[in-house]
N, C-alpha and C positions, 0 to 999 in steps of 0.2 A: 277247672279254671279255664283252659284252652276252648272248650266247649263255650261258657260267656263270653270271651274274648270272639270267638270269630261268630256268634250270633252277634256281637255286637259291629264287629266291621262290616259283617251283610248289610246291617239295618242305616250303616252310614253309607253303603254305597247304594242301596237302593234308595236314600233320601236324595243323592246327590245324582242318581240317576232323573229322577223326579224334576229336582232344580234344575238342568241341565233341559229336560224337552219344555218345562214353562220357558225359560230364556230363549229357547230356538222358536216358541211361539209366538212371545213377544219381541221380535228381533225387529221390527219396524221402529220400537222404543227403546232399541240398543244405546242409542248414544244421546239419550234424554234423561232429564232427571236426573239422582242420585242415587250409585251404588256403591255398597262397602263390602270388604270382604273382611275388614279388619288386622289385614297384615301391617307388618311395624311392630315399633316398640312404644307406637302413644298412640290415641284416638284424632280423627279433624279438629280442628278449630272451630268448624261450623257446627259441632256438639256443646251442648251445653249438658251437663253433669249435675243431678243434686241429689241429697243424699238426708236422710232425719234417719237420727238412732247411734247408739254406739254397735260395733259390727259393721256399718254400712257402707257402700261403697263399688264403684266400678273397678276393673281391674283387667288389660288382656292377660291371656294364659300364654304364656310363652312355649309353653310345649304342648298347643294344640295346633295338628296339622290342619293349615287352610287359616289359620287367628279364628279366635274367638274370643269375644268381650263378654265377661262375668259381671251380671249387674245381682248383690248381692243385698237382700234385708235383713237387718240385724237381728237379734234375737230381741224382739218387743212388741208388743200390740202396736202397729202403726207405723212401723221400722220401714223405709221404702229405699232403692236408688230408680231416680229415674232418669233415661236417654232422652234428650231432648236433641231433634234438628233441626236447628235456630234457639232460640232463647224460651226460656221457662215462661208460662201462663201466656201464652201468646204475646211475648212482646214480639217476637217475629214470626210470624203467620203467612203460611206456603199453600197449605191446599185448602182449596172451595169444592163442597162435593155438588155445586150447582154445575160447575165447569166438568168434574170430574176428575177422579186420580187414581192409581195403581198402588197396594203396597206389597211388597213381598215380603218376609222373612224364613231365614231357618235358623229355627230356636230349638233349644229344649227345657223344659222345667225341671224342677229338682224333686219337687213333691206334688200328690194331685191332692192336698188338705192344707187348709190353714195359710193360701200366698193367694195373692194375684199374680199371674207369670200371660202379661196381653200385649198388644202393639196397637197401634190405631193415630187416632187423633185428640184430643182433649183439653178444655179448659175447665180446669177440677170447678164441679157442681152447679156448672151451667152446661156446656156443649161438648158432647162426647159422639164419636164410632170410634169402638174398640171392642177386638176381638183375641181370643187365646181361653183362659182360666182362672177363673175365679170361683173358690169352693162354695161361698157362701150363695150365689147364685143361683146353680143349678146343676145343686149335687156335684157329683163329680165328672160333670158333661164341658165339652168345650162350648164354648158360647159369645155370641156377637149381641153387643149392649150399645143402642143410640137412646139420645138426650138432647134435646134442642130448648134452649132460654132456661135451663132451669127449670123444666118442665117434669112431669115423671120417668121415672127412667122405666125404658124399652128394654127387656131381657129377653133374646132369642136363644131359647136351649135347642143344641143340634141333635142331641140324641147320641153323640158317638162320646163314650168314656174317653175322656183326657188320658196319657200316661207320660211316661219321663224319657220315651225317646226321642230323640228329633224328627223335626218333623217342616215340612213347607209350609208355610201361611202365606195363604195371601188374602188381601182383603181391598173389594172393588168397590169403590162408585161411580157412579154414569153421570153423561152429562143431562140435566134435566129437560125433562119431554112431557109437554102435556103438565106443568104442573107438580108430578109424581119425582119425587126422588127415592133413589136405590141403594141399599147396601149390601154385599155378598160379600161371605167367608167359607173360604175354598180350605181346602185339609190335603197336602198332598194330590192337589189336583182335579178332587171332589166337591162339589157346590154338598156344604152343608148347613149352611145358614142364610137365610135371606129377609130382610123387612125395609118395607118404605115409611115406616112409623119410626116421627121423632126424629129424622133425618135434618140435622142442623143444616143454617142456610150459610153462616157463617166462615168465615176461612181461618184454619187451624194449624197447630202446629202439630209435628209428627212426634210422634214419642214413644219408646218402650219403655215397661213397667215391671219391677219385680217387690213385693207391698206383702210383708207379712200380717196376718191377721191372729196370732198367737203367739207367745213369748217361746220360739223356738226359727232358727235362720230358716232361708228360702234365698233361692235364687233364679237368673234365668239365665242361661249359657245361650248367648245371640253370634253367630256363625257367619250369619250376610242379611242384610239389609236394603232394600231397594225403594223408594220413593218416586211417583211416576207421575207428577202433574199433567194431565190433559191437553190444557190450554198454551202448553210451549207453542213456537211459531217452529 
């Protein structure tokens, strides 16, 4: 048991080694945009919360070191909670990936079967970037998914198996050049996904995702959260 125990603090402090040199790299964007860490005993105000299924629901963990918010799916085909920052289906809409934006996270998923455990952007069934895991996709590989108008959806498999420890995400777009617009999803530091295909024009709202796909719970334990607008002055 002592043995899982301190594999498992390695692998938190070499995530938080990780988060720590992206922070020192993006330190021009220190004092931009929105960051959480989730300490307290509630979430912002500027969160919006929703939840379908019995089981479901956010929650911080009180006796996780550094706060972490449990966005939990119930046990049902379709069971979801989602983090929304701003208001649900875009009533309130923060990033243009024409402008460009930053997102960070460190998450962990609870399962690599049967959940979506992603962060991104989205207006369900029209315009999406969002990356993380979803099994039905592509296998059980992590993967970056755009969708612009309701068009077909864009599935980029990275090739690196998803699993359930924490981990950095980050997920880029540029400001538009030529035309071409950009999406990257980075893994602990590593460019492992990339497409200019399907790249919404649209400005979205930022959201995490934890979406059961089996009549069995799922979660995603979200650690920090970071949202980087481009276009600030």
């Amino acid at each position: 048991m002592s043995g899982t125990i301190e594999q498992l603090i390695a692998r938190l402090g070499a995530a938080q080694k990780k988060l720590n040199a992206l922070e020192a790299q993006e330190r021009p964007l220190a004092l931009r945009g929105w960051r959480d860490d989730f300490l307290g005993d509630s979430i912002h105000e500027q969160y919006t919360a929703v939840s379908a299924g019995a089981g479901s629901g956010g929650a911080l963990q009180n006796n996780a070191h550094g706060g972490v918010y449990r966005l939990t799916a119930g046990a049902g085909v379709g069971f979801y909670h989602y983090l929304w920052l701003g208001n649900a289906a875009a009533g309130y809409a923060t990033l243009d990936a024409d402008e460009g934006w930053e997102m960070i996270t460190w998450m962990a998923i609870s399962h690599t079967t049967n959940m979506y455990g992603d962060f991104g952007v989205n207006v369900p069934g029209v315009d999406t970037i969002m990356a993380g895991f979803a099994s039905p996709d592509v296998a059980n590989n992590w993967r970056l998914v755009t969708r612009t108008a309701a068009g077909p959806v864009n599935i980029v498999d990275s090739g690196i198996a998803a699993d359930t420890d924490p981990h950095v995400h980050r997920l880029v777009t540029y400001p538009i050049t030529g035309g071409l617009r950009q999406a990257d999803y980075f893994l602990d530091g590593a460019l492992i996904a990339t497409t200019s295909v399907s790249v919404p024009i649209t400005v979205i709202t930022p959201i995490v995702r934890a979406y059961a796909i089996a009549v069995a719970a799922r979660y995603v334990d979200l650690d920090f959260w970071a949202v980087i607008p481009r276009n600030l002055a």
